[in-house]
MARVEX-998556 format. One record per residue: residue in three letters; x, y, z of N, C-alpha, C, O in turn. Coordinates in pm, 1 decimal, decimal comma, always signed. Layout:
REM residues N
  type       n_x       n_y       n_z      ca_x      ca_y      ca_z       c_x       c_y       c_z       o_x       o_y       o_z
   ALA         X         Y         Z         X         Y         Z         X         Y         Z         X         Y         Z
...
REM end
This chain:
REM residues 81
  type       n_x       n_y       n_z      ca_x      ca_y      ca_z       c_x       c_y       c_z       o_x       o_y       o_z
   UNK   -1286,6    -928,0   -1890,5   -1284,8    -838,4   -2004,2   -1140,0    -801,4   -2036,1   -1054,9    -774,4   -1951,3
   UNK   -1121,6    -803,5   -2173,2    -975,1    -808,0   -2202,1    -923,7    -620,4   -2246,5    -992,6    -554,2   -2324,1
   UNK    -829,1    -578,4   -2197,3    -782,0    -454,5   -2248,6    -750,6    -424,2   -2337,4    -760,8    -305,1   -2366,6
   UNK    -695,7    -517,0   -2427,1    -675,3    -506,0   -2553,1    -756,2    -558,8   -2663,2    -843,5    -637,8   -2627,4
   UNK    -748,2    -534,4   -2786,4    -832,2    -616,3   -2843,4    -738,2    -655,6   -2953,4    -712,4    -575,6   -3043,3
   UNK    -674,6    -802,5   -2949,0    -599,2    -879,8   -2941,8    -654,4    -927,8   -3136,8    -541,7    -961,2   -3173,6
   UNK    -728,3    -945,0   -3242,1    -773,4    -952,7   -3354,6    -719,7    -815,7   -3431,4    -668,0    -823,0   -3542,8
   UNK    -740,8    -662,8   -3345,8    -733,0    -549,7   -3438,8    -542,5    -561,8   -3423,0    -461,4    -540,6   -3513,1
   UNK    -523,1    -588,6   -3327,3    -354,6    -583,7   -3347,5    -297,5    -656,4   -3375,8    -175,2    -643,1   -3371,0
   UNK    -357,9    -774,9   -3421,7    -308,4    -888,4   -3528,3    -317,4    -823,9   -3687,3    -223,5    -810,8   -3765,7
   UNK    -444,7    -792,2   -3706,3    -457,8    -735,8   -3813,2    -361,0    -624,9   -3800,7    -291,9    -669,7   -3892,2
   UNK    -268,0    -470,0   -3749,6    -245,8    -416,2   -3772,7     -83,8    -471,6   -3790,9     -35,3    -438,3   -3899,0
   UNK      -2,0    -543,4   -3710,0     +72,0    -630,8   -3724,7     +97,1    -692,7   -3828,2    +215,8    -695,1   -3860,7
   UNK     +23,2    -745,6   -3893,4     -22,4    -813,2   -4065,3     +71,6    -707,5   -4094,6    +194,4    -701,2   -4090,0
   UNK     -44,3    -604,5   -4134,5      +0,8    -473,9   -4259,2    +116,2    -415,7   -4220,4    +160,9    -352,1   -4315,9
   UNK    +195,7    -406,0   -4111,4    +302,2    -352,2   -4063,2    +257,5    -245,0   -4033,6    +346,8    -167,8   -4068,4
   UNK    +147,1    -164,7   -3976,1    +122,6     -76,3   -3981,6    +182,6     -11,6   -3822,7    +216,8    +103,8   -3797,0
   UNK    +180,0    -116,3   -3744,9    +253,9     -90,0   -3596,7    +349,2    -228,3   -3587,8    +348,4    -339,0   -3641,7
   UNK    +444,1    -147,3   -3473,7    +547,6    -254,5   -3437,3    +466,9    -279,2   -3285,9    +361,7    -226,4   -3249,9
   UNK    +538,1    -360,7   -3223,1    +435,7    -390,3   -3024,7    +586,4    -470,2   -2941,1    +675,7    -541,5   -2986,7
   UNK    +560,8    -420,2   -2811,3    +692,0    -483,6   -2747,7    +607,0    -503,6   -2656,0    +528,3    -413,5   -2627,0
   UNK    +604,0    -643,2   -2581,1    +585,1    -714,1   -2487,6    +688,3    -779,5   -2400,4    +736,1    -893,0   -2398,5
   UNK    +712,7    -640,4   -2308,5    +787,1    -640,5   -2174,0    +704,4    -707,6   -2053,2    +751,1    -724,0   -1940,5
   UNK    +559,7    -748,2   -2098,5    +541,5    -823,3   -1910,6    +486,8    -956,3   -1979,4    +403,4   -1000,3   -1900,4
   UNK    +496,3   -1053,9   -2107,4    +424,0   -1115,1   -2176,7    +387,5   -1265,7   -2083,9    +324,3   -1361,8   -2127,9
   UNK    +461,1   -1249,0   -1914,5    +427,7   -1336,2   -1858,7    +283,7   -1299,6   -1765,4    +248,3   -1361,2   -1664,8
   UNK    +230,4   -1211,7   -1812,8     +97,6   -1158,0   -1763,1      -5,6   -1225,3   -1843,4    -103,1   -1281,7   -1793,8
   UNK     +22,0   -1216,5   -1982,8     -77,3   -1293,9   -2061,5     -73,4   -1397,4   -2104,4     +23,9   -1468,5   -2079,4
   UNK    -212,3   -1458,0   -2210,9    -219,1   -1591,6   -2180,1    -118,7   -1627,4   -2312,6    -120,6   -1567,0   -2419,9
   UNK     -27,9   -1744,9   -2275,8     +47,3   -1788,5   -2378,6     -11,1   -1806,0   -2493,6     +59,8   -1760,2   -2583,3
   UNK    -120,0   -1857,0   -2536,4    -171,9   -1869,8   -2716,0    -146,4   -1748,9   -2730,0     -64,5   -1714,9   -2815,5
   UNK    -214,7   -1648,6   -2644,0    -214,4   -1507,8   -2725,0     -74,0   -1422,7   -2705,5     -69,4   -1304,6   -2740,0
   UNK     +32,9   -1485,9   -2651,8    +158,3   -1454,0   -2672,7    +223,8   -1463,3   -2806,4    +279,3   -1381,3   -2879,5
   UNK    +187,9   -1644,6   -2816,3    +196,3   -1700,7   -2962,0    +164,5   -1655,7   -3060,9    +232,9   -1645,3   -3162,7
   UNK     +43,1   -1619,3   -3041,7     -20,6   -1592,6   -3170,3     +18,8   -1436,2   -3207,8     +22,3   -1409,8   -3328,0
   UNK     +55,9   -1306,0   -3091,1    +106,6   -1202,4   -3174,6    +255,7   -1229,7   -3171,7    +298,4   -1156,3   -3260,8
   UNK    +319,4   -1269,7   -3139,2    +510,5   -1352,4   -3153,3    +549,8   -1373,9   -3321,9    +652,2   -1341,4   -3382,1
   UNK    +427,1   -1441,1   -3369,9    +454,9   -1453,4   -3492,6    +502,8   -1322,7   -3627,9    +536,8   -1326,3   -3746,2
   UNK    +482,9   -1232,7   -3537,9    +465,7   -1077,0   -3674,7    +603,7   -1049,8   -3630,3    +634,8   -1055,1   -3511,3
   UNK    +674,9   -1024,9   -3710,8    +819,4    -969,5   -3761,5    +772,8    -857,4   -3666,7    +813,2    -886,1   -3554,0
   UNK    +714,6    -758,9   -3666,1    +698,6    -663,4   -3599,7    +674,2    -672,8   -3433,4    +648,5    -578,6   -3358,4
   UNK    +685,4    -772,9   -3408,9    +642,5    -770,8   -3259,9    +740,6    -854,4   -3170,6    +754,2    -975,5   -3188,6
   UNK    +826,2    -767,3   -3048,5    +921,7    -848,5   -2981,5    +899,2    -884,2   -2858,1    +849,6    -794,2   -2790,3
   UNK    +917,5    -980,7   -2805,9    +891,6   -1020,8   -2670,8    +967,8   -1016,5   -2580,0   +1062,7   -1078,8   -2627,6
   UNK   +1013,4    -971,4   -2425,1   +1097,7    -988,2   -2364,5   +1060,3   -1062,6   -2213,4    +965,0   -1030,6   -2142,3
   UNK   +1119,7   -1126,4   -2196,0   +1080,3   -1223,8   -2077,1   +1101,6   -1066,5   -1980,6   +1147,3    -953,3   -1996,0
   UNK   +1027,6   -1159,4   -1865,3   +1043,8   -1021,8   -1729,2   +1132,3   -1113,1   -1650,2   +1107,1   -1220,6   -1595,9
   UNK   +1285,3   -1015,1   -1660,5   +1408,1   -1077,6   -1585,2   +1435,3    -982,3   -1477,2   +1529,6    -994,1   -1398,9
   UNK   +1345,5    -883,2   -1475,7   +1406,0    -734,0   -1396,3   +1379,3    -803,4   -1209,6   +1427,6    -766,4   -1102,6
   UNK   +1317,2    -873,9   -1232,1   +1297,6    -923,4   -1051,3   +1381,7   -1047,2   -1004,4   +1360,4   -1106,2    -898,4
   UNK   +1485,7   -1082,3   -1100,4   +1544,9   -1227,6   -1063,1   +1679,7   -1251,8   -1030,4   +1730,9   -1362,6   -1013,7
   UNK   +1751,6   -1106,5   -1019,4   +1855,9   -1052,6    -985,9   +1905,9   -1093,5    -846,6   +1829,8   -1105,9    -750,6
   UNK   +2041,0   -1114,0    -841,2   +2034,4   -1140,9    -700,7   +1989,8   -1066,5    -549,2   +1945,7   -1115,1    -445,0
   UNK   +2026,9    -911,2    -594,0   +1965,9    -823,0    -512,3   +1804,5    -788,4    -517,1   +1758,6    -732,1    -417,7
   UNK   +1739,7    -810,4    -597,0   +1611,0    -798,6    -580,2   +1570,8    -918,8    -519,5   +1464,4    -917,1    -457,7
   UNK   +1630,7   -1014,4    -524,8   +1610,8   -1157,8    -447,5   +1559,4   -1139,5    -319,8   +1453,7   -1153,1    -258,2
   UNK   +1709,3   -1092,4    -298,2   +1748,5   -1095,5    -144,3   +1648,6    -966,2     -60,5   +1622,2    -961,8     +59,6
   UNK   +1606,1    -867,2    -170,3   +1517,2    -788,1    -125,8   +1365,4    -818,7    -115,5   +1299,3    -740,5     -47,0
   UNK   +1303,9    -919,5    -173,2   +1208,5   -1002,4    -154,4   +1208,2   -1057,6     -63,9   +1115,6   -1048,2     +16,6
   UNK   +1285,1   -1114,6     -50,5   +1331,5   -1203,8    +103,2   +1296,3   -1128,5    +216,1   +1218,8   -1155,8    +307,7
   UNK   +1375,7   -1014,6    +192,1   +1412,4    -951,7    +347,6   +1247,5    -871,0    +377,8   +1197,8    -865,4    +490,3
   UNK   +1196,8    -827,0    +281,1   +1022,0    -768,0    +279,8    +965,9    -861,4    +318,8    +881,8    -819,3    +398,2
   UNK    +957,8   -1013,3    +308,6    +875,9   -1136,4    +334,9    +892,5   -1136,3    +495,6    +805,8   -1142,5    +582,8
   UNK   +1036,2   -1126,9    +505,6   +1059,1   -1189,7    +632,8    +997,1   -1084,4    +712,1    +904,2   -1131,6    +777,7
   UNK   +1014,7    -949,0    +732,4    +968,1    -813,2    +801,6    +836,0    -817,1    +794,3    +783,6    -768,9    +894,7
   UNK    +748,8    -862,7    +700,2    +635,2    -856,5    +704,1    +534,1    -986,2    +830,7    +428,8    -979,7    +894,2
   UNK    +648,4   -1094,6    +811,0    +601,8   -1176,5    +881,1    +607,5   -1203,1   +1033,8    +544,7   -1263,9   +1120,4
   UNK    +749,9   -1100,9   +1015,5    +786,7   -1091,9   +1179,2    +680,4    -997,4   +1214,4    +600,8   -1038,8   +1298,6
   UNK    +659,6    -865,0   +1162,6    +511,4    -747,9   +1197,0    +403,7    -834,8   +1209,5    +354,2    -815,0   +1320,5
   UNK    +352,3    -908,7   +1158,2    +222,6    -986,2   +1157,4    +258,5   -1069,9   +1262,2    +156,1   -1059,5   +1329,9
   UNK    +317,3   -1131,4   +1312,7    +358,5   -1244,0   +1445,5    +332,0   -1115,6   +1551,9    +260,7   -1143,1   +1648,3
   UNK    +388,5    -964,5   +1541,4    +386,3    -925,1   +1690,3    +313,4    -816,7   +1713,0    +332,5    -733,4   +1801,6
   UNK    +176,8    -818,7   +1581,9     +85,5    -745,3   +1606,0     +76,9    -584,9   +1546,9     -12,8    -500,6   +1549,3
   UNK    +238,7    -586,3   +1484,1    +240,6    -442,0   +1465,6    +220,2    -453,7   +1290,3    +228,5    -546,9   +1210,4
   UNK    +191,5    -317,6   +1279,7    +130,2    -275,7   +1121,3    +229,3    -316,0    +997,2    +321,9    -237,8    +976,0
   UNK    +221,7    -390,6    +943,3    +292,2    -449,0    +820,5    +385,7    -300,4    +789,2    +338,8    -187,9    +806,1
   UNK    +540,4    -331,6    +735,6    +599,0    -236,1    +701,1    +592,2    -272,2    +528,8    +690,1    -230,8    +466,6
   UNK    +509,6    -328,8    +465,2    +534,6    -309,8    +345,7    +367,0    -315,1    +294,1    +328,7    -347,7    +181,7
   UNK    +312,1    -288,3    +368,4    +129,3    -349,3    +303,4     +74,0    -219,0    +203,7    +112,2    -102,0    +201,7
   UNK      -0,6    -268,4    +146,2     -96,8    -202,5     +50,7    -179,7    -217,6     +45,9    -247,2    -319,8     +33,9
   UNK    -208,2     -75,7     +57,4    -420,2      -8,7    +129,5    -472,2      -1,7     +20,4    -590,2     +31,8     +10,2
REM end
């Protein structure tokens, strides 16, 4: 089931009646990227905020801690209940 309803904000897009910014547009499905991309009113921004070198290296270092905790039995330092 979709959260949006992806026809009424085409149509409102049309009329200019709203502008729309799509900051995570790698969540959804590309046609329907495409297809609202097209309205002057609507901007897209790739999601670059995780590709940094320090968030890298901070991915990394959570992967690795998590894997070393899971090898020696003790409680994940990064898990989600």
């Amino acid at each position: 089931m979709e959260l949006i309803d992806l026809p009424a904000i085409e149509k409102r897009l049309a009329d200019g009646s709203i502008s729309l910014i799509l900051d995570h547009a790698d969540e959804m499905d590309v046609a329907d990227v495409a297809r609202l991309s097209k309205f002057p009113g609507c901007s897209v921004f790739p999601p670059i905020a995780y590709v940094t070198e320090e968030a890298t290296q901070l991915k990394q270092a959570i992967f690795v801690d998590n894997i070393v905790a899971a090898a020696s039995g003790e409680r994940l330092p990064n898990q989600v209940n």
